[in-house]
Backbone as CSV, one residue per row, in Angstrom:
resi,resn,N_x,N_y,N_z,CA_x,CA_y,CA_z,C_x,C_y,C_z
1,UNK,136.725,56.033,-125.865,136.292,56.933,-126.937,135.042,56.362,-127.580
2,UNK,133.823,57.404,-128.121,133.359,56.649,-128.297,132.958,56.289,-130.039
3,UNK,133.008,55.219,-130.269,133.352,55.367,-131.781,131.679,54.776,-133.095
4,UNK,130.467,54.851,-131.951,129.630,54.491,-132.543,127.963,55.162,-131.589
5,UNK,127.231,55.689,-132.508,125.993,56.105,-131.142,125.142,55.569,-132.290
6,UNK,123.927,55.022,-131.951,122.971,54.682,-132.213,121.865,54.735,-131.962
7,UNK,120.580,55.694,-132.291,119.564,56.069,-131.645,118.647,54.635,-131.737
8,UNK,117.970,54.034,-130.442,117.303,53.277,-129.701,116.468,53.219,-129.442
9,UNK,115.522,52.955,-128.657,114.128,52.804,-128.265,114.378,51.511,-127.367
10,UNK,114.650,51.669,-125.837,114.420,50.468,-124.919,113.229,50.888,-123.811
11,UNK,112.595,49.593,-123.741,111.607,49.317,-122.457,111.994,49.177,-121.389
12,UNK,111.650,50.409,-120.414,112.231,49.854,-119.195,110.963,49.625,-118.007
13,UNK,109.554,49.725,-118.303,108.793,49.469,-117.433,108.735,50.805,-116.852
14,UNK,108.444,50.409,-115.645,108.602,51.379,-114.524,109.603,51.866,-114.021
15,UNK,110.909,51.457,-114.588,111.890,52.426,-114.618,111.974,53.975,-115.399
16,UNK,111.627,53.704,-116.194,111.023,54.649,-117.347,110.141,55.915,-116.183
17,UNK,110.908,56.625,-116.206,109.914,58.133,-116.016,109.999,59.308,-116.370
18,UNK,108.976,59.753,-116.532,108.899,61.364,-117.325,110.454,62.076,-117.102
19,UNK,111.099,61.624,-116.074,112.296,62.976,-115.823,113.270,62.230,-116.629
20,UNK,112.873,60.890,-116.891,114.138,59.970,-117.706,113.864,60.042,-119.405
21,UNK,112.822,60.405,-119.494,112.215,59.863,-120.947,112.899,60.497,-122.129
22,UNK,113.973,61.304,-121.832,114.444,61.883,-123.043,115.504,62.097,-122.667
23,UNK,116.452,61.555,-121.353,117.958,61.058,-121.580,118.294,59.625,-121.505
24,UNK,119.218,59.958,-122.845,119.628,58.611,-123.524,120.067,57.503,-122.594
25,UNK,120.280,55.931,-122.595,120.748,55.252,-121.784,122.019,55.231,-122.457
26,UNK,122.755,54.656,-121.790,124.674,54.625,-122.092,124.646,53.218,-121.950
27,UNK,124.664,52.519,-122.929,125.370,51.207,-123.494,126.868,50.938,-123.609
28,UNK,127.451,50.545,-122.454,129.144,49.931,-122.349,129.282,48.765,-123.275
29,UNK,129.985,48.244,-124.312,129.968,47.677,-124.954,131.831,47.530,-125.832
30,UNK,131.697,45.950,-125.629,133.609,46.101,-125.935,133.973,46.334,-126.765
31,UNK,135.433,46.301,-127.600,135.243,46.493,-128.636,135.649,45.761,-130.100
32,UNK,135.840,46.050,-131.293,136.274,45.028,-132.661,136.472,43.640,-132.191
33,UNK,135.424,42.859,-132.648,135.498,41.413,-132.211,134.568,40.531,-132.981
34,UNK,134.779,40.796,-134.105,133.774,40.420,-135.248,134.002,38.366,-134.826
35,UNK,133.157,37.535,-134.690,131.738,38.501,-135.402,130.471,38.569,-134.353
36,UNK,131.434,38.772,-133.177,130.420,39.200,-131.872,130.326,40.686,-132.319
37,UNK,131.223,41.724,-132.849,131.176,43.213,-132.668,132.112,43.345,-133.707
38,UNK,131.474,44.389,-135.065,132.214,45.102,-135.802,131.729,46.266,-135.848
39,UNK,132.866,46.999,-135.348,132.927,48.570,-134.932,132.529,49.335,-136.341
40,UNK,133.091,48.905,-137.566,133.073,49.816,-138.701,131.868,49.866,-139.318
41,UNK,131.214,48.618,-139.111,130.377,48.522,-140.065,128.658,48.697,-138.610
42,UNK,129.048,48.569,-137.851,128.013,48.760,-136.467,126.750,47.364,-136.599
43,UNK,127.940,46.352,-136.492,126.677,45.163,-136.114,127.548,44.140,-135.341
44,UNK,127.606,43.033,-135.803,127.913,42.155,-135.300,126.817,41.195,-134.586
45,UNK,127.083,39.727,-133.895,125.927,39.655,-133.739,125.800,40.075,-132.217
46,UNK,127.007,40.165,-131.033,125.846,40.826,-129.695,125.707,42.275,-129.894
47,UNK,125.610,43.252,-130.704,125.310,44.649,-131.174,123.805,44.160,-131.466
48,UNK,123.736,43.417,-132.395,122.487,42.819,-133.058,121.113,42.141,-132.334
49,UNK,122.184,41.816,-131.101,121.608,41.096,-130.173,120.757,42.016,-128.998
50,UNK,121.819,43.005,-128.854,121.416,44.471,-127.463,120.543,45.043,-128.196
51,UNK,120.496,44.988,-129.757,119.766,46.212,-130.299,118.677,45.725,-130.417
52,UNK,118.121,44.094,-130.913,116.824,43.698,-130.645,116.350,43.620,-129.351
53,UNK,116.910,43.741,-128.129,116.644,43.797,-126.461,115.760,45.118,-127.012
54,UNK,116.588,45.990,-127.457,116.808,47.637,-127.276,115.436,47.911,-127.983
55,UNK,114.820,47.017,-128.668,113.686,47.156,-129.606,112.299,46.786,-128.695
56,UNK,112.310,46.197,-127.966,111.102,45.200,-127.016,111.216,47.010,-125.957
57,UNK,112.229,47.394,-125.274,112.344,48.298,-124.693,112.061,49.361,-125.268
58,UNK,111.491,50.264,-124.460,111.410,51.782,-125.435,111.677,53.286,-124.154
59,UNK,113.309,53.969,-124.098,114.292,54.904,-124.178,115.301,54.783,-125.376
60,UNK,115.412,55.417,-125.179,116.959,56.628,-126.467,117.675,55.713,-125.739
61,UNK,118.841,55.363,-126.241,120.305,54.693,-126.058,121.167,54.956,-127.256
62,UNK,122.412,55.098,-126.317,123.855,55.483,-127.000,124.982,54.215,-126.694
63,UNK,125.532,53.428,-127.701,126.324,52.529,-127.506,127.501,53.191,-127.748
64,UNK,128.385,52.913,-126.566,129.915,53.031,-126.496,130.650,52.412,-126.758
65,UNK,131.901,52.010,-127.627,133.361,51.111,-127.532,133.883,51.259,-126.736
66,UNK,133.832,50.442,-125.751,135.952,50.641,-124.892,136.096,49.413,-124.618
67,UNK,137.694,49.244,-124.381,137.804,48.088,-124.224,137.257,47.322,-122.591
68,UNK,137.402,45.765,-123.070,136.751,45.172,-122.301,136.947,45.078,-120.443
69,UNK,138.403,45.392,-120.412,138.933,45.098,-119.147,138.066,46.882,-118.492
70,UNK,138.061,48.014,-119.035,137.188,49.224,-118.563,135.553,49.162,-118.488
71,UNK,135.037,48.172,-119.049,133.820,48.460,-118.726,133.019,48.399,-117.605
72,UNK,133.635,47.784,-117.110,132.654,47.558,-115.332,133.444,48.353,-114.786
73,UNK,134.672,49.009,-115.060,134.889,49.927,-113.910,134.531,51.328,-114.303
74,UNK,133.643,51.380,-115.330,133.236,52.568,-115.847,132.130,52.853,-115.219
75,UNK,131.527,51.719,-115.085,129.894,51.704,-114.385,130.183,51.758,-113.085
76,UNK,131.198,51.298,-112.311,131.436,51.772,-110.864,131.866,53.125,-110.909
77,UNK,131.895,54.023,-111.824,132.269,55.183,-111.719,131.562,55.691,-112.265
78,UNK,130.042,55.264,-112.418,129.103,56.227,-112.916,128.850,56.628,-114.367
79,UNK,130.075,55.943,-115.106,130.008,55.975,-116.827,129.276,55.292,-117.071
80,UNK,128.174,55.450,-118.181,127.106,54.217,-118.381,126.261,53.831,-117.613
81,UNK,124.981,53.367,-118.120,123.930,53.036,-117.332,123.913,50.955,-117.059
82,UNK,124.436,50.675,-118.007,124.545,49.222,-118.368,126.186,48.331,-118.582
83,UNK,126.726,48.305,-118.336,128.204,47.566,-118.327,127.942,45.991,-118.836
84,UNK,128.358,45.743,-120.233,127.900,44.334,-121.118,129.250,43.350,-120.518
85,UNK,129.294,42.532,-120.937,129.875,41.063,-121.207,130.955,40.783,-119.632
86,UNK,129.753,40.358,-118.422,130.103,40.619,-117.530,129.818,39.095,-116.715
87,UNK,130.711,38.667,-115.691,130.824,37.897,-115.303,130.323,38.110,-113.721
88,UNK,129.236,37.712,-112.927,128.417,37.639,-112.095,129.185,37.679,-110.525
89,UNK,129.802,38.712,-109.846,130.340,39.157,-109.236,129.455,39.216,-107.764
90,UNK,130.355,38.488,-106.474,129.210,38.402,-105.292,129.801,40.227,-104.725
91,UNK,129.134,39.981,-103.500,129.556,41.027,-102.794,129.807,43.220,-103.053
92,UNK,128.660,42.947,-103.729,128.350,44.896,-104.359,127.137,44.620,-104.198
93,UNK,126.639,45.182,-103.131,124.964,45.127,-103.312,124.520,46.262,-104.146
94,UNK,125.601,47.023,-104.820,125.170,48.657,-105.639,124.923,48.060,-107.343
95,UNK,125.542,46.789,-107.253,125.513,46.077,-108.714,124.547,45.119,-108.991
96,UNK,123.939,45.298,-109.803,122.660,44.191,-110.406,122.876,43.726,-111.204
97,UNK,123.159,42.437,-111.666,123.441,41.715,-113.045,121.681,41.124,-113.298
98,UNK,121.686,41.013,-114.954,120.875,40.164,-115.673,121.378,38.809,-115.857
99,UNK,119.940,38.190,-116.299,120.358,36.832,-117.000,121.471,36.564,-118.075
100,UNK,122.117,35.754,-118.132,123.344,35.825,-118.937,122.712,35.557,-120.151
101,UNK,122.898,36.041,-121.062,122.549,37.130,-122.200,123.491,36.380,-123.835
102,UNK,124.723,35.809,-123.444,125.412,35.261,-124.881,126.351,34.600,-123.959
103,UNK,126.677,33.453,-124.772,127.748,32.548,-124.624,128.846,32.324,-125.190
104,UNK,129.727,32.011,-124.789,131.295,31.926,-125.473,131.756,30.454,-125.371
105,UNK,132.354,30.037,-126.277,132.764,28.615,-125.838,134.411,28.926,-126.022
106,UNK,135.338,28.219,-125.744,136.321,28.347,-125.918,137.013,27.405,-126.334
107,UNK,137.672,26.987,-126.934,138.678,26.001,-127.468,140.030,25.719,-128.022
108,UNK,140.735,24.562,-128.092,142.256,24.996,-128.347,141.584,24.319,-129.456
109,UNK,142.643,25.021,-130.142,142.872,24.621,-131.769,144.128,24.446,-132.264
110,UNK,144.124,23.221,-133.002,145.598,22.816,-133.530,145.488,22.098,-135.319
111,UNK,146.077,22.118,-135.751,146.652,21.469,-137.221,146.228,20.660,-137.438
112,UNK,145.283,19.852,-137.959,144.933,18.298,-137.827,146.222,17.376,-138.282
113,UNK,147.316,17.731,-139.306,148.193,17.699,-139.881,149.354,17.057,-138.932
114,UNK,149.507,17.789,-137.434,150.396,17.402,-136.338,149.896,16.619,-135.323
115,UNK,148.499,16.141,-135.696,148.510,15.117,-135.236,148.965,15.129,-133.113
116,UNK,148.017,16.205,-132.919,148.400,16.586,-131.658,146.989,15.784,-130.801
117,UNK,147.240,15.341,-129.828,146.073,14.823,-129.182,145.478,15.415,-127.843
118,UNK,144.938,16.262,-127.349,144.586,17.185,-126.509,143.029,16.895,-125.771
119,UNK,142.879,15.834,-124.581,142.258,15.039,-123.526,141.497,15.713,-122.651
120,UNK,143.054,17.151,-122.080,142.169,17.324,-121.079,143.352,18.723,-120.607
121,UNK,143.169,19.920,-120.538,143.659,21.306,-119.946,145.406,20.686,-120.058
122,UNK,145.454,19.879,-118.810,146.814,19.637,-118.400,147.698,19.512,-119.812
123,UNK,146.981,18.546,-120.831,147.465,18.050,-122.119,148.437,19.117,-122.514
124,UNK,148.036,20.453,-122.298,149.121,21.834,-123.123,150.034,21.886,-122.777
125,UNK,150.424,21.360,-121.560,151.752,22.504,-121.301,152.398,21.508,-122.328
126,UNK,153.065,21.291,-122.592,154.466,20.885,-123.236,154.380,21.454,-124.986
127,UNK,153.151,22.266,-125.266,152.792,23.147,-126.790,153.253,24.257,-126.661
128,UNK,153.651,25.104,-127.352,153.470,26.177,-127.477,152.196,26.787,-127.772
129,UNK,151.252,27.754,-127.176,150.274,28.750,-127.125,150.107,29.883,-127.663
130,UNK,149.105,30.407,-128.440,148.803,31.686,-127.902,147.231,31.909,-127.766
131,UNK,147.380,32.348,-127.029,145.643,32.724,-126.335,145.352,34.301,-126.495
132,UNK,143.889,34.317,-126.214,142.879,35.486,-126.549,143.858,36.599,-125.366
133,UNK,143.715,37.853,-125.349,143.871,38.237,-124.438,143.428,38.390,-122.984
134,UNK,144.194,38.259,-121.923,143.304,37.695,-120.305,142.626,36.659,-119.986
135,UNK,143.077,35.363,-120.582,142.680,34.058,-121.302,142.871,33.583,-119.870
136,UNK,143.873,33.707,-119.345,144.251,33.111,-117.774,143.561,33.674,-116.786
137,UNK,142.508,34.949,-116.872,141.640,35.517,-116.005,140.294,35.025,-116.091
138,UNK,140.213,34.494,-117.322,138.862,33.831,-117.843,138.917,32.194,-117.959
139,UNK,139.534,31.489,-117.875,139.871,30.186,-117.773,140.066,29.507,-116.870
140,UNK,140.065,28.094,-116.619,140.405,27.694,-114.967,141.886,27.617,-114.524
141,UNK,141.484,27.481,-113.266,142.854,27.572,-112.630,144.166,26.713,-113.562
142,UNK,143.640,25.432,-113.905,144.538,24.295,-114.323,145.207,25.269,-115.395
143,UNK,144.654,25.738,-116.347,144.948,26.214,-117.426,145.846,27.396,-117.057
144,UNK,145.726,28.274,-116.063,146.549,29.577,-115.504,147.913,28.977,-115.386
145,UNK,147.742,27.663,-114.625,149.146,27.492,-114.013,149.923,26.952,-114.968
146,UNK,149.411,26.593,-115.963,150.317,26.213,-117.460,150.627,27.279,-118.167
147,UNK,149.697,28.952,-118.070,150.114,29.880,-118.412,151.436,30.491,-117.653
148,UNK,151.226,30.307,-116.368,152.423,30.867,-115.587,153.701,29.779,-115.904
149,UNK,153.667,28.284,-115.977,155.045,28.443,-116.172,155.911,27.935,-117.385
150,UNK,154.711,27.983,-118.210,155.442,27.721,-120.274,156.117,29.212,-120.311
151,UNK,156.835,28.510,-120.809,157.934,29.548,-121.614,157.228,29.793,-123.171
152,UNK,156.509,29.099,-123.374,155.874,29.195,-124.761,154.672,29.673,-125.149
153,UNK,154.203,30.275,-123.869,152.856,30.752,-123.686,153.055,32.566,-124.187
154,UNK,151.698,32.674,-124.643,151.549,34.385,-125.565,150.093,34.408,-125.230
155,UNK,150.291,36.002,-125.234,148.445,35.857,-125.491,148.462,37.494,-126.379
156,UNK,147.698,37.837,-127.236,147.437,38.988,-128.340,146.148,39.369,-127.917
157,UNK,145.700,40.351,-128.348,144.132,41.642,-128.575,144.154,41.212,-130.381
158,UNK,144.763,41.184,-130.463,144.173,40.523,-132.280,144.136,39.151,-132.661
159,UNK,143.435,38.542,-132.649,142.399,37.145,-132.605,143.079,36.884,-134.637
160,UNK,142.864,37.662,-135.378,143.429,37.272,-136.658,144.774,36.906,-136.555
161,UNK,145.254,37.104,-135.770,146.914,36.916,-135.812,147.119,35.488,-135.328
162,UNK,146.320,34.970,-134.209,146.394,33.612,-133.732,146.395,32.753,-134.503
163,UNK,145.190,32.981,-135.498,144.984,31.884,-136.719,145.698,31.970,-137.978
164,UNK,146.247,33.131,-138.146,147.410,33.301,-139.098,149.092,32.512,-138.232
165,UNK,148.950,32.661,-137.070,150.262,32.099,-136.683,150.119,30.296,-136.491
166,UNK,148.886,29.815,-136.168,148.900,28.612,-136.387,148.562,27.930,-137.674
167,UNK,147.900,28.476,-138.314,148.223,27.834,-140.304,149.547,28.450,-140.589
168,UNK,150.200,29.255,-140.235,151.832,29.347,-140.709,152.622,28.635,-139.860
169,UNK,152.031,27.978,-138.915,153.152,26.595,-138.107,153.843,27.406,-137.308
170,UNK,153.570,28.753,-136.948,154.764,29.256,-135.877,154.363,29.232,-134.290
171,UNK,152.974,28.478,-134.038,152.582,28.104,-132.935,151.734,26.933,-133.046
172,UNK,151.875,25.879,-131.982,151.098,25.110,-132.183,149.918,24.944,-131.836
173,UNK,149.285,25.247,-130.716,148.015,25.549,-130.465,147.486,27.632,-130.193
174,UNK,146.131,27.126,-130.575,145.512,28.295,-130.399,144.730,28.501,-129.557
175,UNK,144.619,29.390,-127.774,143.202,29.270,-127.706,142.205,30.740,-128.126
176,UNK,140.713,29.873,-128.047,140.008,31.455,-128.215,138.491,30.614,-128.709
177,UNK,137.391,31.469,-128.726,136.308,31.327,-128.874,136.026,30.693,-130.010
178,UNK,135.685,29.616,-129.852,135.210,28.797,-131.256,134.782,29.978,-132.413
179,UNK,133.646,30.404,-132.283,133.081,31.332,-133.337,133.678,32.204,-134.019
180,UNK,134.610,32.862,-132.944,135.797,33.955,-133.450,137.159,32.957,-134.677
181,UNK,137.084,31.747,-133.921,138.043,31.478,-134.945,137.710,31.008,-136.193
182,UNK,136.189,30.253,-136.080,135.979,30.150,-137.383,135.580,31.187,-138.278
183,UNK,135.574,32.309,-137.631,135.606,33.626,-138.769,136.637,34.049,-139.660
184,UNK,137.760,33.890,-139.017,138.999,34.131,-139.062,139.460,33.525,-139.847
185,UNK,139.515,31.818,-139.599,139.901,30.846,-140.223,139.428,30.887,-141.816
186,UNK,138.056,31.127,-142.157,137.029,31.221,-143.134,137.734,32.300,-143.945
187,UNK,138.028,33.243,-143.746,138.934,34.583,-144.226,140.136,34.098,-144.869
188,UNK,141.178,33.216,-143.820,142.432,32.886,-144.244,142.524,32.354,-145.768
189,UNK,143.667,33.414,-146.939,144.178,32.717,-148.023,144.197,31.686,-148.261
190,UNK,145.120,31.078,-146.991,145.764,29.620,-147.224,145.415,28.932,-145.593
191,UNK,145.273,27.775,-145.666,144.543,27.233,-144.347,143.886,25.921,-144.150
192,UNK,145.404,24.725,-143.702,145.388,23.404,-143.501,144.066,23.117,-142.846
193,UNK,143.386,21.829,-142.855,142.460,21.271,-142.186,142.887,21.193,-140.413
194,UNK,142.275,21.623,-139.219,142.005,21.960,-138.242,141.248,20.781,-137.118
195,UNK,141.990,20.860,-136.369,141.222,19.982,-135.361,141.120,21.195,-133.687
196,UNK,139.730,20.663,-133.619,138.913,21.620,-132.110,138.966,20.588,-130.946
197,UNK,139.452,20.922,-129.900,139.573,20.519,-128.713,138.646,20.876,-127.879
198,UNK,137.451,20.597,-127.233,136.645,21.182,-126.699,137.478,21.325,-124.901
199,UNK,138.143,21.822,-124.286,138.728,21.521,-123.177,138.100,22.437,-121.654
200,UNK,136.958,23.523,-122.775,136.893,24.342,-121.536,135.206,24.491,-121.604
201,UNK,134.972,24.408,-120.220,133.239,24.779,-120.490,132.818,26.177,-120.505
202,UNK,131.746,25.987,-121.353,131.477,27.511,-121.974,131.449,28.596,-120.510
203,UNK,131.001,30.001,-121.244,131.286,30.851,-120.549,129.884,31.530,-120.719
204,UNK,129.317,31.980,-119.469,128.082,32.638,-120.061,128.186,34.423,-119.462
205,UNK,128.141,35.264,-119.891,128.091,36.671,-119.716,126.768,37.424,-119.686
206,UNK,127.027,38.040,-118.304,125.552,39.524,-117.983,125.737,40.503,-118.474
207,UNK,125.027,40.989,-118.206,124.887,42.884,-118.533,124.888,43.516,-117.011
208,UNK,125.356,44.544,-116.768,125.520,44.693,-115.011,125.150,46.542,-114.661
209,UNK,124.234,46.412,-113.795,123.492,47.403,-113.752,123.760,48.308,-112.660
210,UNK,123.859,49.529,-112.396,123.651,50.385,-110.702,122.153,50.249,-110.241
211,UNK,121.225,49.943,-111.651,119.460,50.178,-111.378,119.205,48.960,-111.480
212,UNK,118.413,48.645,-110.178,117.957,47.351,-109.876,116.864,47.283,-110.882
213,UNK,115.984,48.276,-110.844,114.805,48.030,-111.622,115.371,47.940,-113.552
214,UNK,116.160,48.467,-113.748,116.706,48.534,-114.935,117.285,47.361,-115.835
215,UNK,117.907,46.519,-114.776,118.486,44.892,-114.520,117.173,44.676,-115.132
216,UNK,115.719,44.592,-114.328,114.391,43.675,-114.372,114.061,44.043,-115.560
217,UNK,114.157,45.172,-116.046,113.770,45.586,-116.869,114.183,44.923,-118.492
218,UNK,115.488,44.741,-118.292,116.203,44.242,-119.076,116.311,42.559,-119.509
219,UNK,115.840,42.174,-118.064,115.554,40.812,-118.512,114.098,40.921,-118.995
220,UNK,113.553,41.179,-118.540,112.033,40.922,-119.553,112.194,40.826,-120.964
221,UNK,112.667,42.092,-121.385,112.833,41.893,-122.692,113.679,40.849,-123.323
222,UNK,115.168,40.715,-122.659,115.858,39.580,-123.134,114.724,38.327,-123.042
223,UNK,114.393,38.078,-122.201,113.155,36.480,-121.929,112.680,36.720,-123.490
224,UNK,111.658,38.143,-123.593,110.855,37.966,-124.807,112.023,37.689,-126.113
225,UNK,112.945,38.413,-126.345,113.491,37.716,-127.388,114.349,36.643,-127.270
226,UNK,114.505,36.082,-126.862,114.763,34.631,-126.054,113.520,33.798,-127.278
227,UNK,112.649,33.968,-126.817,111.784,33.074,-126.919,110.835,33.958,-128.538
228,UNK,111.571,34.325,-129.469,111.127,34.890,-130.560,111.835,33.999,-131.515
229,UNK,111.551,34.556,-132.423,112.158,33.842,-134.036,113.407,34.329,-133.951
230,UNK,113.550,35.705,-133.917,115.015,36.695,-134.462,116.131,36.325,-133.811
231,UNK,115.677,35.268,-132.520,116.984,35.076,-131.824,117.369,33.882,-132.695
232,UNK,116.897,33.084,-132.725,117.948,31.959,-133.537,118.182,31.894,-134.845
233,UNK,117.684,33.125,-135.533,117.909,33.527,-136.657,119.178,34.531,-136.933
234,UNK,119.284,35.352,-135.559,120.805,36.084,-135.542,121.359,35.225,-135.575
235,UNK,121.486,33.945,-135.103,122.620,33.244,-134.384,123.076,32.510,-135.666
236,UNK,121.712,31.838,-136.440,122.280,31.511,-137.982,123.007,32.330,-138.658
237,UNK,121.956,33.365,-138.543,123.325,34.350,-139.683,124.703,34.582,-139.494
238,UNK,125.211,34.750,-138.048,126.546,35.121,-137.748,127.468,33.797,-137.206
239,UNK,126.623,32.847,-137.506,127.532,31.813,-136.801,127.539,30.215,-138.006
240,UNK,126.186,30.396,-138.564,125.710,29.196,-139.070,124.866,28.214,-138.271
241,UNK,124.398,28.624,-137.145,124.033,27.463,-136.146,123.083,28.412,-135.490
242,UNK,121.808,27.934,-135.164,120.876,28.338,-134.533,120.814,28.397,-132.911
243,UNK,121.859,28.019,-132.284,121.907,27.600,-130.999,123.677,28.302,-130.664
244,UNK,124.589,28.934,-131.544,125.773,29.015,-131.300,126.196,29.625,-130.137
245,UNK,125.368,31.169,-129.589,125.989,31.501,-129.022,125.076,31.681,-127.535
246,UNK,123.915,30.664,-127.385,122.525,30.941,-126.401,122.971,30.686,-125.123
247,UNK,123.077,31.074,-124.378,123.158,30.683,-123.008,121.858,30.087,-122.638
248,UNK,121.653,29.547,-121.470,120.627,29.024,-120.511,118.981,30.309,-120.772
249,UNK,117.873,29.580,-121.209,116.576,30.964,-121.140,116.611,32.016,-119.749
250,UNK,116.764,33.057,-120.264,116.366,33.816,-118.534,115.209,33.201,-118.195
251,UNK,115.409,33.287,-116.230,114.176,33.353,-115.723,114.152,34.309,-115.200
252,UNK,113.011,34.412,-115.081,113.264,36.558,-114.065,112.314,36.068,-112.480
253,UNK,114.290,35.702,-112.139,113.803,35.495,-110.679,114.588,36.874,-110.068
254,UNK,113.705,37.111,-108.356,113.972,38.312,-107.733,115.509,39.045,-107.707
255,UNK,115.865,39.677,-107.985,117.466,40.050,-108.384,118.094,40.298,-106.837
């Protein structure tokens, strides 16, 4: 459904032609995930992030909500021109990914209070969990197979609930995106001092295209704001850190 449109202006080069110039592009985009994406208020910072791309570019674009596990199969079905927060897939020569575009880090989080000591993936099993949702599709293997056989393992679509269940002691670790939890955490009433486990290496996400030229297109502009002021100035504002959520600079090599 779609619960947000936003009139745009993206560059697409020579993709761009007279028969295109006045239908909108379709922006796939996941959904409530502050403070990557708040649906109500229409920012967040990768909204903030597509929409300064969307600014260097110049077509009409319409951003969509759905959830995350539908978006690439929306674009294999012709929904959308662009499919966001996408993980670099071999074997579709019909699919074009960009330079990875935002980063996620992930981390367990526990109580500083319990005094839990957490080395290395394996360290969990014997905790109780709860993780982001599809945490075991996005994580390494080591970590899956501790999902498959704890009895104590959970995973939720609401990220506030994780950090409300571990400052109320009814789980002991948390995983999920650093940034997301310190939003969360920052919010919480009441909320013991915290210790971060760094256990997983970050995650970097494309944008994934049917138009090859559209892909190129798209990195250009990402490169240019890459390499502007506004990018590490979003990243302060929504994170506190000028570097929080950057992946690697595009290069715009042959796709």
């Amino acid at each position: 459904m779609r619960l947000w449109v936003a009139g745009l202006w993206l560059f697409a080069g020579s993709w761009a032609d007279a028969a295109l110039a006045d239908k909108p592009l379709q922006v796939l985009v996941g959904m409530n995930k502050p403070p990557y994406i708040q649906v109500d208020s229409s920012d967040g910072y990768e909204i903030e992030l597509l929409r300064e791309v969307a600014r260097v570019m110049q077509l009409p674009a319409e951003f969509t909500y759905v959830p995350n596990k539908r978006i690439f199969t929306l674009l294999q079905q012709g929904i959308g021109d662009i499919a966001t927060l996408q993980k670099k897939a071999e074997g579709n020569p019909k699919i074009f990914y960009s330079c990875p575009y935002i980063r996620y880090q992930n981390v367990a989080v526990t109580l500083a209070a319990n005094q839990i000591s957490l080395n290395d993936v394996a360290d969990l099993a014997p905790f109780s969990i709860l993780a982001f949702q599809n945490a075991v599709q996005v994580l390494p293997d080591a970590y899956q197979r501790i999902a498959l056989t704890s009895p104590s393992y959970r995973e939720t679509v609401d990220q506030r609930t994780q950090v409300e269940m571990l400052q109320k002691q009814r789980v002991q670790v948390v995983v999920m995106d650093m940034n997301i939890f310190h939003y969360y955490n920052n919010k919480a009433e009441q909320g013991g001092q915290v210790q971060i486990h760094p256990l997983f290496a970050p995650t970097f996400y494309r944008a994934a295209f049917r138009s090859k030229d559209l892909a190129s297109a798209f990195n250009q502009a990402l490169q240019q704001v890459q390499r502007s002021a506004v990018y590490s100035l979003l990243q302060e504002r929504y994170f506190g850190n000028a570097t929080a959520a950057a992946p690697p600079p595009c290069e715009l090599n042959p796709l």
